[in-house]
N, C-alpha and C positions, 0 to 999 in steps of 0.2 A: 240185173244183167240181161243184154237183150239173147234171144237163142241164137243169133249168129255169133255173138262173142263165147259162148257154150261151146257149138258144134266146132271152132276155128279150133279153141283150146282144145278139143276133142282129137280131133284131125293132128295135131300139133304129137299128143300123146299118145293117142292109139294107128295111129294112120286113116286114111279115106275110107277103106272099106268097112272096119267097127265105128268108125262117127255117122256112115252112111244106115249101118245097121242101126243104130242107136236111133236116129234122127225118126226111122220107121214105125219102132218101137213103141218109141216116145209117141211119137203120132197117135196112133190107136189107143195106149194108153190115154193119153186126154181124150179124144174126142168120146169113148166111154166112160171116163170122168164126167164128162158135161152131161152126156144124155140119162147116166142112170138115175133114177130118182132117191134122195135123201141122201146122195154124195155131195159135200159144200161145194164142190167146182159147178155143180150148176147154179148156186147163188151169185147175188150181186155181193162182194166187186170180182166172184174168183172167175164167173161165167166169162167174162170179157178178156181176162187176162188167158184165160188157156184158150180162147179162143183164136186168138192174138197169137201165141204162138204156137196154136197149129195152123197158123196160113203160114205164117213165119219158115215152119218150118217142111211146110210142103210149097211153098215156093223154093227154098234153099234144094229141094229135091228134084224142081225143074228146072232149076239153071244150076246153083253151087256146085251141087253133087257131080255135074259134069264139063266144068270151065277150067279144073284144077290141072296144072304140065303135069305129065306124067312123070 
């Protein structure tokens, strides 16, 4: 599932502002996944996949987070 169909469903269920919290969240939590040393997210194949979506989902935080109608 890509992280936009996550955060849509998110938004869907909790509203903008907990998918927008969430999405932040999430963020830090992987990019600390990756960097700490003897967590599997910084192996191959996990390193690329959470990589993947944290651009994913810090792009979705420079444009999604703020295109949505009031």
């Amino acid at each position: 599932m890509s992280e936009h169909a996550r955060i849509e469903f998110l938004i869907e269920r909790d509203g903008l502002p907990l998918a927008t919290e969430w999405v932040r969240r999430t963020m830090h939590i992987y990019r600390r996944a990756v960097l700490a040393k003897g967590h599997f997210a910084r192996s191959h194949p996990y390193r690329h996949r959470y990589i993947i979506a944290y651009l994913e989902f810090k792009r979705w935080l420079l444009t999604g987070s703020t295109t949505r109608p009031a």
